[in-house]
N, C-alpha and C positions, 0 to 999 in steps of 0.2 A: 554426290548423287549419281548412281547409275541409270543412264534413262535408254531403252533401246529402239529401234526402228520397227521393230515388230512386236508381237506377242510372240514367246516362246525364242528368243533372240539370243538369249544369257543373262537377262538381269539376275534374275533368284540363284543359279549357280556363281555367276560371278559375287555378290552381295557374300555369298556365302564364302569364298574362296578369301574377300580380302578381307573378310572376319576372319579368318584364322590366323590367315597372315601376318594381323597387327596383331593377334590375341599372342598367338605363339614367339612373336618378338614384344612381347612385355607392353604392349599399348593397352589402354585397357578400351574397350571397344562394342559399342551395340548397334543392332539393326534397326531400322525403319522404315515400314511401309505405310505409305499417308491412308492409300484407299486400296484395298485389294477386294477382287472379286474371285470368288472361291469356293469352293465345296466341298477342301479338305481344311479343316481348320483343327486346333487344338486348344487345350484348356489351359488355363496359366496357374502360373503357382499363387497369384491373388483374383485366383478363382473367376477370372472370366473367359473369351474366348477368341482367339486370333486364326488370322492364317497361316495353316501347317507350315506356309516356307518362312513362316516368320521363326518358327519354334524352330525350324532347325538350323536356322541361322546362328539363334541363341546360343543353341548347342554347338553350331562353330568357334563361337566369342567366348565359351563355356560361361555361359549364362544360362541362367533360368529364365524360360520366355516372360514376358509380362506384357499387360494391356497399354502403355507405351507402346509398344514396338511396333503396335498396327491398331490405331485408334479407330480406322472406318473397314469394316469386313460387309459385304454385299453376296448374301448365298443367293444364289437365282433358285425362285421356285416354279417361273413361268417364264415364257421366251418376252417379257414384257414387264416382267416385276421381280422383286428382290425382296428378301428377309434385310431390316439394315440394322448393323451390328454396330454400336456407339461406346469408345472404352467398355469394350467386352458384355456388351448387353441390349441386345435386341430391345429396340425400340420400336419394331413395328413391321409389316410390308409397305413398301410402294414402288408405285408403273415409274417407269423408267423419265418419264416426263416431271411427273412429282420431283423424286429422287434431285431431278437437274436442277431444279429450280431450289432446293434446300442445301444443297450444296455448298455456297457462303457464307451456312450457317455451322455449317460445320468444319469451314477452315481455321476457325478459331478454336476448336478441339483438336482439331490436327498440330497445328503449329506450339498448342499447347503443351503436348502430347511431347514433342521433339525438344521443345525446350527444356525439360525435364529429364529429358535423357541427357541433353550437351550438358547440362549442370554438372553429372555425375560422371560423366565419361570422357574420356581425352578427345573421343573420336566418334561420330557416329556414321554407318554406313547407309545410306539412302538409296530405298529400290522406286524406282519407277515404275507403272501400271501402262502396259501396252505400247503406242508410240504417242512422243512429242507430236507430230504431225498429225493428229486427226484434228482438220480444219471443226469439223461439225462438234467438238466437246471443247475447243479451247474457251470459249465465255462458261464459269466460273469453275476453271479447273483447280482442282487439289490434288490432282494426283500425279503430276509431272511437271511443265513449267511454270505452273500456277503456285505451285507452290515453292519451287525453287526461287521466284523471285519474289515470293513474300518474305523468306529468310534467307536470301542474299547465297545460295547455295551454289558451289561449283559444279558444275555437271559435266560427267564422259558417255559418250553413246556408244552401244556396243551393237554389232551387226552378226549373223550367224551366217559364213561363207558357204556352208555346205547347203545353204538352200537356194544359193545363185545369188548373182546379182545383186553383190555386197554392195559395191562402189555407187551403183544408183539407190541401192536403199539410204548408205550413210550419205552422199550427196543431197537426195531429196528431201531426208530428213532436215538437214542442217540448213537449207536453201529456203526449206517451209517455214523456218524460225522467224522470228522477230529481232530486229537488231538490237536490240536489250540480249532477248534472250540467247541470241548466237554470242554474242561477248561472253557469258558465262560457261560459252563449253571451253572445255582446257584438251580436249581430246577424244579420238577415235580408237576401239577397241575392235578387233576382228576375229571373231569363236569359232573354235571349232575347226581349224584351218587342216588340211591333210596336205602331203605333197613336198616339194622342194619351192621353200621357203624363195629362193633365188627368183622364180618362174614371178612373184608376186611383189616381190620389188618395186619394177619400173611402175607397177599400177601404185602400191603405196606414195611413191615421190610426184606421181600424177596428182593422188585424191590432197595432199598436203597443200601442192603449189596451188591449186584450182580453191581450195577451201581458206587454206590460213591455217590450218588446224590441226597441229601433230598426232601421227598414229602410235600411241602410247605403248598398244602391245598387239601380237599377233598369239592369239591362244591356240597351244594346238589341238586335234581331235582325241579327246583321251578314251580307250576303247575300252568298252563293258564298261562304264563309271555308271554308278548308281548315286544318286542323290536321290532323295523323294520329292515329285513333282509338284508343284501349285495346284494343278486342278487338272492338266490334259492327262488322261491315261495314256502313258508311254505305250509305241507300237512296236518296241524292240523285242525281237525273238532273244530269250533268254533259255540256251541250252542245257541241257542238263546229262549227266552222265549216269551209269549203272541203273539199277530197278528203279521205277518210276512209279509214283502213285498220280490217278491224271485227277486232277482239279478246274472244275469250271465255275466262273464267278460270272453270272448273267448282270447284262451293264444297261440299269434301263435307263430315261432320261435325264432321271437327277439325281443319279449315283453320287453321291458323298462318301469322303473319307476312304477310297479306293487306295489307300497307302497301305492301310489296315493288313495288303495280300503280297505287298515285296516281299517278305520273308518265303511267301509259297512261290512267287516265282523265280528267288535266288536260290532257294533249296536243291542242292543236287539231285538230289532224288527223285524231286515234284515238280513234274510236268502244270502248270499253272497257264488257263485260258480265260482273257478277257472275254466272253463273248456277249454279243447283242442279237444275234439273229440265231432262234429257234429250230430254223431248220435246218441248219448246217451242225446241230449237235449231235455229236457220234456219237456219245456214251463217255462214262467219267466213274471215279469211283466215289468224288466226294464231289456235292455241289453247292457253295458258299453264297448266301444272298448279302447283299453290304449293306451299308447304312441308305438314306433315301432322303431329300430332302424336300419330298410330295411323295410322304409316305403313300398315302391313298391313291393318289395320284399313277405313283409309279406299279402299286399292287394290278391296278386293273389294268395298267400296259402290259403289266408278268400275265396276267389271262387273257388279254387279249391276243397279243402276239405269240402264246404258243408254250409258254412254260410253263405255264401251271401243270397243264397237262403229263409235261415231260418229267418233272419232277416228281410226281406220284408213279408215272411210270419208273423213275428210275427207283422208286424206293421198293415198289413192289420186286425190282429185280434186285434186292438186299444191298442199293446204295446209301450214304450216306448224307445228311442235311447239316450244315449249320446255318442259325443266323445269327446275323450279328447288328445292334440298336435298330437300325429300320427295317433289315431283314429279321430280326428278331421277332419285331413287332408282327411282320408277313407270316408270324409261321402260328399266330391264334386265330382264336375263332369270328371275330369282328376287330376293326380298330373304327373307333368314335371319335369323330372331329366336331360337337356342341358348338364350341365355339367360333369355328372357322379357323382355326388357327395357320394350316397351312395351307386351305385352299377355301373352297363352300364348305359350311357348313352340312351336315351327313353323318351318315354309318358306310362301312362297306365291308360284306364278307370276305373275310381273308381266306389263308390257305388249309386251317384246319386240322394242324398238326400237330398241337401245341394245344391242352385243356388250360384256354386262357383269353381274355379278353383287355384289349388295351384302348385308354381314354387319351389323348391328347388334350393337356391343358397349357394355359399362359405361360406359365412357370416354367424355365428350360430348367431340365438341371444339367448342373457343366461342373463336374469334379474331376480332380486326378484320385486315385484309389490304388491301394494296395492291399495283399492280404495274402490268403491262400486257398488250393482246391480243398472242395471235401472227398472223403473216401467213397470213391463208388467203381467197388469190384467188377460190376457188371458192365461197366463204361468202359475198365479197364484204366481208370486215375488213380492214381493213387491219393493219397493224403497229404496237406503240408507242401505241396509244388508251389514255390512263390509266384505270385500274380501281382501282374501291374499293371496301370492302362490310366485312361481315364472315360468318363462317360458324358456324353452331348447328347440330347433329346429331349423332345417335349415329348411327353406322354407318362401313363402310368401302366404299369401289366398288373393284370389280379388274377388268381383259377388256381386249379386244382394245381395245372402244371409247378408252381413256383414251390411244391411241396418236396421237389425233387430237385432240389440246388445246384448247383456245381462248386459256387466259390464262396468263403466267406472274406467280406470286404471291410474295409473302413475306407472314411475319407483322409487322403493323403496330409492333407494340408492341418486338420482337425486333431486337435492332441486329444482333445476332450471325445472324439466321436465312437460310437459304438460301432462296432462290426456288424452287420448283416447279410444275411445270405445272399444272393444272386445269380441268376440265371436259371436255366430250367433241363432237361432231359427227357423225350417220352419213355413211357414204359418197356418199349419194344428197343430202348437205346440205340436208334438209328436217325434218332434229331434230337439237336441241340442248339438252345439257342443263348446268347447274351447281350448285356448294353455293352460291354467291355471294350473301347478301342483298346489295341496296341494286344489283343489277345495272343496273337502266334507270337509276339517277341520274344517272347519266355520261352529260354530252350529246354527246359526238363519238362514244361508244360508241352509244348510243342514237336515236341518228341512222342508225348503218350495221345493227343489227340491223331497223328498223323496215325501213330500203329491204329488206334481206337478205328480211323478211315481205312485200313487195311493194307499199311506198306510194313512191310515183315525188314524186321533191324535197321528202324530208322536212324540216321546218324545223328547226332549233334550238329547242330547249327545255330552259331552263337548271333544273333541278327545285333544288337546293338553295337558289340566289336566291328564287326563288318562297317555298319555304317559310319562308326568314326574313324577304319582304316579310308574309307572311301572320299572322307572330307578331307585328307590328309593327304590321299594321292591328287583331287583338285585343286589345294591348295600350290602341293607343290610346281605343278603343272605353269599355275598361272605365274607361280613367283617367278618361274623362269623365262618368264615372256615379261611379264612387271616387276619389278627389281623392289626389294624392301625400302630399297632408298630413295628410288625417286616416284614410288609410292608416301612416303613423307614426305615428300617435297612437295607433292603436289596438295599433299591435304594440310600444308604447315605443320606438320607434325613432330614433338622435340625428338633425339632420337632416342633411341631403345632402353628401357629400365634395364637395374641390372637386378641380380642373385632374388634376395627375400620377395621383389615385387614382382616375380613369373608367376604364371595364373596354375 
C-alpha cells in the first residue's frame, strides 16, 4: 500500500508507475483505492463508476477498470456533504458527519472488494487517500491505516520534495503512527526530487538512522509528464507552438471530469485556459463548459460571477460554445431538479441556447459508448468519424434541439443495444452540446471540431498514444530509482513470467 504525507504527494502516479512496472515484467497486477474522493471518475466495463485515477491505473496494469478497484467514490456536492458511491452505485448524499459515522459499515465492502482482487491477481497495488496522520479521521478509517491493518498490508509512504520540507513531513508522518501501525511501514519514498542527488544523501542516512526505516527510492522530477490527475486541476503552463486556436474552460465550484480538456491543453496548436475569474477573460475563440457536479448549483455561480454574460457576448462576436454532460445540460432552456437530487429541490433557468429542457432524475446513467458522427456539412463533420467516451449524469435532455444530433451511439458493453442518436447542434452551428466524456480523444474527430472552432490545418493529435507513451516514461523513471527486484522483494513477489504469459 502506497500511503503518502500529503494530498497530492505521488500516491496515484506512483500506484500507477509500479502497475506498469510489474504488468510490463509479466506479474500480473491490479489497483486499489479503498475510498477515494473525486470529481473525475469513470465508468467500468461492468458498468458502474470509479475514480478516474483508478481507470488509469487500470490502463497501467493493462486492465480494464472494474468496481473492485475502488469500492467507496465520495463526489462533494457541498463543502459539507458528498454523493456516496458504494461498488459503482450511488447510494445516496450525506454531511460529512453522517458519512463518518457509516464508515464501519463500509469496511466490510472495502476489504471485500480487495479480497477479490488478491484471489485473481499475483499482486495488488494499494493507494492511500490523503495522509496517515490526520489525528481527527483516524477512529473508523478505511482509507489508509485503517485499512491496512484490517488486512495485514505493508505500507511505504511517499513524500513530494519539491514542496519543501520532506524530512519533517516523512518524519511527522511516521512519528504520528501507532506502534502497530509504524511496524508495517517497510519504507520511505521521496518525488519529484531535481538537483544532485549527492547534496541529499547525508539528509537520507539522517531520516533512516532517526526513523529505523529505509529510503526505498528517490524519484526524480520528470518534466512535462502528463498523467491525468484525481481531481486538482493541474496549474502547469502547458506551451504550445505555431498557430494557435485559444480555448477557455470556465472552472466553477464543482467542476467534474476536468480531464475531459488534456487533449486541448497538450495540443500544439491550442492554447487551452482553465479559468475561474470572469474578469480577467480576454477573449477566446472556443469556449468549453464541463461536466458539473451541482449542476444548478454551479449554473447560477456561471451568472452570477459574470459568464453568462460574457458567453453571449462572445457568441454575438461569432465565437464558438460547447457543452459537455453538465455543461451540456447549461446550455437549455431550464434544468429540473423535482426530486432533489443534487441539491433542493427547484427549477432554474439556464443559458438558453439549446431548444431543450433537462429533468434530473435518480437513475444515473453510467455507460461506455461507441459509435460514430452523423453528416453535418454545415458544422463541417463529416460522417462515420469513430466516437468513443463514456457517459455519467443524472438527468434527461428533451426539445427541439435533440433533432439536430451529432453522434450515433450504442452502449459499449451491450451486444444487444441499439444505436441512438446524441447530442445536439443549434441552427446558427455555433453551439454544441453533448453527454459524451472522452469527446476530444478521438483524433479524426478532433481535428474537425477544432477547424469547425476556427483553427485552419489542424494537425493530428493522437491523445491516447500520448497517454500511454506518458505512463511508460513514469514508469521508467521510477524503475530506475526502485529496481524491479527489490520491488519483489519487497511485495514477496515470485519472479518474472516468461514468453506466452506477457500481458
Amino acid at each position: 500500500m502506497v500511503q503518502g504525507t500529503t494530498s497530492d504527494a505521488g500516491k496515484s502516479i506512483l500506484v500507477t508507475a509500479l502497475g506498469r512496472i510489474l504488468a510490463r515484467n509479466n506479474i500480473s497486477v491490479a489497483p486499489f483505492k479503498p475510498q477515494n474522493m473525486a470529481l473525475n471518475s469513470a465508468v467500468t466495463a461492468d458498468g458502474g463508476e470509479i475514480g478516474r485515477a483508478q481507470a488509469v491505473q487500470a490502463e497501467a496494469c493493462f486492465l480494464a477498470p472494474t468496481v473492485d478497484m475502488n469500492p467507496v467514490l465520495l463526489k462533494p456536492n457541498s463543502d459539507i456533504g458528498a454523493q456516496v458511491i458504494v461498488n459503482g452505485r450511488a447510494i445516496g448524499n450525506m454531511p460529512a458527519q453522517e458519512y463518518h459515522l457509516y464508515k464501519p459499515t463500509l469496511l466490510k465492502e472495502v476489504v471485500a472488494a480487495h479480497d477479490r482482487l488478491a484471489d485473481v491477481y499475483q499482486a495488488v497495488v494499494v493507494e492511500g487517500a490523503g495522509s496517515p496522520a490526520e489525528i481527527n479521521l483516524r477512529e473508523h478509517d478505511i482509507a489508509n491505516m485503517g485499512f491496512a491493518e484490517d488486512v495485514d498490508c505493508p505500507v511505504i509512504i511517499v513524500a513530494d520534495i519539491d514542496r519543501g520540507g520532506v524530512f519533517a513531513h516523512l518524519l511527522g508522518t511516521y512519528e504520528l503512527l501507532s506502534e502497530t501501525e509504524k511496524a508495517r511501514i517497510k519504507g520511505f519514498v521521496i518525488n519529484r526530487f531535481r538537483g544532485d542527488i549527492a547534496l541529499l544523501e547525508s539528509g537520507l542516512t539522517w531520516l533512516e538512522e532517526r526513523s529505523g526505516v529505509p529510503v526505498l527510492g528517490v524519484i526524480p522530477y520528470v518534466m512535462d509528464l502528463h498523467i491525468e490527475a484525481e481531481d486538482a486541476i493541474s496549474q502547469q503552463q502547458l506551451s504550445s507552438d505555431g498557430e494557435q486556436l485559444k480555448v477557455v474552460v470556465p472552472v466553477y465550484p464543482r467542476t467534474s471530469n476536468h480531464t475531459d480538456f488534456d487533449v486541448l491543453r497538450l495540443h500544439p496548436q491550442v492554447d487551452c485556459e482553465f479559468a475561474r475569474d470572469a474578469k480577467r477573460f480576454n477573449g477566446a475563440d472556443l469556449i468549453v463548459l464541463p461536466g458539473s457536479k451541482n449542476v444548478r448549483g454551479d449554473l447560477q455561480w456561471l451568472k452570477d460571477s459574470g459568464w453568462e454574460r460574457l458567453i453571449k457576448r462572445h457568441l454575438r462576436f461569432g465565437g464558438k460554445v460547447i457543452g459537455v454532460c453538465g455543461g451540456y445540460q447549461m446550455l437549455g432552456h431550464m434544468i429540473h431538479d423535482p426530486e432533489a437530487i443534487e441539491s433542493s429541490a427547484g427549477s432554474t433557468p439556464a443559458l438558453g441556447l439549446l431548444d431543450m429542457e433537462t429533468r434530473l432524475t435518480a437513475n444515473k446513467t453510467l455507460r461506455n459508448i461507441s459509435g460514430v458522427s452523423l453528416d453535418n456539412r454545415a458544422l463541417g463533420l463529416a460522417a462515420n468519424l469513430p466516437v468513443k467516451g463514456y457517459e455519467i449524469h443524472a438527468g434527461v435532455s428533451e426539445g427541439p434541439a435533440l433533432r439536430s444530433p451529432l453522434f450515433s451511439i450504442a452502449h459499449t458493453e451491450d451486444e444487444h443495444a441499439e444505436a441512438f442518436d446524441e447530442g445536439a447542434v443549434c441552427p446558427d452551428n455555433q453551439v454544441l452540446g453533448s453527454y459524451v466524456h472522452g469527446l476530444f480523444d478521438q483524433p479524426e474527430l478532433l481535428e474537425q471540431l477544432l477547424a469547425w472552432a476556427g483553427l485552419d490545418e489542424a494537425s493530428a493529435f493522437d491523445y491516447p498514444a500520448h497517454r500511454e507513451e506518458q505512463i511508460e516514461r513514469l514508469a521508467d523513471a521510477v524503475e530506475e530509482a526502485i529496481s524491479f527486484e527489490s520491488l519483489c522483494e519487497l511485495m514477496q513477489l515470485p519472479p518474472a513470467l516468461e514468453g506466452e504469459n506477457a500481458p
